[in-house]
C-alpha positions in Angstrom: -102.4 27.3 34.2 -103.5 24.7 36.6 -100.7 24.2 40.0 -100.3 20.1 38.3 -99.1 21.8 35.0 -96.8 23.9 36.4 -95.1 21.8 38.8 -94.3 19.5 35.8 -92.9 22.5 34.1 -90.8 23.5 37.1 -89.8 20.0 37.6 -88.7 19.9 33.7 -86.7 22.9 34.3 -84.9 21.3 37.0 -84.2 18.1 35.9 -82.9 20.3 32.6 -80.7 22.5 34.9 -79.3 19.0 36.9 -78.2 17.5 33.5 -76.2 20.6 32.3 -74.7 21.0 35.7 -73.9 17.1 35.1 -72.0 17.8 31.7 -70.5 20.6 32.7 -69.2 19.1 35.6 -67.9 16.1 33.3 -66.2 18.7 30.7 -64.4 20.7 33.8 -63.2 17.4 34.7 -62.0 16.0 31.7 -60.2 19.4 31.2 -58.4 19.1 34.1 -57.2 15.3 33.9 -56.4 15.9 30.3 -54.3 19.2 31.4 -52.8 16.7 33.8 -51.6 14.4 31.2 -50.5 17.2 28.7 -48.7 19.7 31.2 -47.0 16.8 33.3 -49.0 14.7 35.4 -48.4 10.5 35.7 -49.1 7.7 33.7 -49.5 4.3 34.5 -46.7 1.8 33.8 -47.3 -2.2 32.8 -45.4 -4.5 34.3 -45.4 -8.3 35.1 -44.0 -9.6 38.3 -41.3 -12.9 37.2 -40.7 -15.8 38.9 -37.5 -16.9 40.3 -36.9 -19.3 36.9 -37.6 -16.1 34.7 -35.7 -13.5 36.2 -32.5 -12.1 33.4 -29.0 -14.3 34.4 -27.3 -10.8 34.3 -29.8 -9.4 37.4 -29.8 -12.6 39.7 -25.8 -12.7 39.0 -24.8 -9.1 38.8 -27.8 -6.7 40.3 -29.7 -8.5 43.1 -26.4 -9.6 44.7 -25.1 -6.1 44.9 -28.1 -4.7 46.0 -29.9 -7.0 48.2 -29.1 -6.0 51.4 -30.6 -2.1 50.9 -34.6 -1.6 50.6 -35.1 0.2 47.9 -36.3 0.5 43.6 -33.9 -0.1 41.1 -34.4 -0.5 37.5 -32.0 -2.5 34.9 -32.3 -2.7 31.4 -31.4 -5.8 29.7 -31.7 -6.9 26.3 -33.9 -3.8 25.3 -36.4 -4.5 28.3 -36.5 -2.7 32.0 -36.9 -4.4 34.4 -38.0 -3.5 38.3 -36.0 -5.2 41.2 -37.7 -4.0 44.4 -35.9 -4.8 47.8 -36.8 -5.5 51.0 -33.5 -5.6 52.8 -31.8 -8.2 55.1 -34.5 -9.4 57.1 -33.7 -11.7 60.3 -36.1 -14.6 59.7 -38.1 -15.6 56.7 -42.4 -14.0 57.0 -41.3 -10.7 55.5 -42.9 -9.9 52.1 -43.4 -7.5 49.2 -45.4 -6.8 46.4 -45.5 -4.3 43.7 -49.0 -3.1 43.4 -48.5 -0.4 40.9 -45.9 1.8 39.1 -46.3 5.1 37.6 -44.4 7.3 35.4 -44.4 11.1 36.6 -43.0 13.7 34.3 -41.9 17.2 35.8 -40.6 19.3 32.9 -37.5 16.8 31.2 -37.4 15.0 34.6 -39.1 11.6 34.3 -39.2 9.4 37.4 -40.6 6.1 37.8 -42.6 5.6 41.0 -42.9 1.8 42.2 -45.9 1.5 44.8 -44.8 -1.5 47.1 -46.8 -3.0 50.3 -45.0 -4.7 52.5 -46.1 -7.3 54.8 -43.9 -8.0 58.7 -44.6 -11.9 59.8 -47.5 -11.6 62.9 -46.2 -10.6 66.0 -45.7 -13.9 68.3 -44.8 -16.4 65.4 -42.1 -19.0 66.1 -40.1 -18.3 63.0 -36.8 -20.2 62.1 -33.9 -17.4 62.8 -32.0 -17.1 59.4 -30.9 -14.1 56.8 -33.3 -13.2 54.0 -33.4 -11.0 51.3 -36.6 -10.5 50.3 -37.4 -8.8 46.7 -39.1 -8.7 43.4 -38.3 -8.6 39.7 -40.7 -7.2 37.5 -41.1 -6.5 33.6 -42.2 -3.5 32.2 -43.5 -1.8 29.1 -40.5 1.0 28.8 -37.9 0.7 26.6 -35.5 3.1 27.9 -34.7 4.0 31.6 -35.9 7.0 33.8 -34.0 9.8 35.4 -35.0 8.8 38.7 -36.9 6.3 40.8 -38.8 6.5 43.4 -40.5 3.9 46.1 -42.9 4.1 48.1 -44.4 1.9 50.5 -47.5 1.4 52.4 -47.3 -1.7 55.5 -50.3 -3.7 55.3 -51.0 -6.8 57.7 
């Protein structure tokens, strides 16, 4: 056999060996996400963030007020839906800010808990900003229809 021919061949067996690695690389994978998903693990929750006009009567009356002042996740359930009400806290001028970016649903045994992903943004260092109280917070909607054991937030500062 010519040195052409069997370079070819080696190279065949190689790119042969690379592709099974590939799959079996994928299969371990998928094993291990799917293992995830059956044997605990987190799911990703739907919401949609409300504006003022659209947030329930019973959480801009009842909830928000009693809660306002704390930074914190709290979940309400109101005619059959959950909703999200993420808090800043009392802030001394307006130019704070929040934003839910994600919310996950972790299961550990019969212990579901809820984790609301916020960033939170300061005003820039140096502004002339009007000194008065604000509470900054959001209400979202979600897909669940019943409320977890626990809730969890956690927050990442961005600028």
């Amino acid at each position: 056999m010519s040195k052409i021919g069997l370079r070819n061949r080696v190279g065949r067996l190689n790119r042969k060996k690379i592709i099974i690695g590939i799959l079996a690389l994928a299969v371990i994978a998928a094993g291990v996400f799917g293992g995830m998903r059956l044997f605990g693990g987190s799911e990703n929750v739907e919401f949609r963030v409300l504006a003022e006009s659209e947030i329930p009567q019973q959480i801009a009356t009842q909830v928000i007020p009693e809660y306002r002042q704390l930074e914190r996740a709290l979940a309400s359930v109101v005619d059959g839906k959950v909703y999200v009400i993420a808090t800043r806290g009392e802030k001394p001028t307006p130019g704070y800010e929040l934003e839910i970016s994600d919310m996950t649903m972790e299961k550990d045994g019969d212990v579901s808990t809820l984790v609301v992903f916020v960033k939170f943004r300061d005003p820039q260092p140096g502004m002339s900003l009007t000194q008065a109280l604000t509470y900054p917070l959001v209400v979202a909607e979600t897909e669940l229809t019943s409320l977890p054991e626990q809730i969890q937030l956690r927050v990442q500062y961005v600028d």
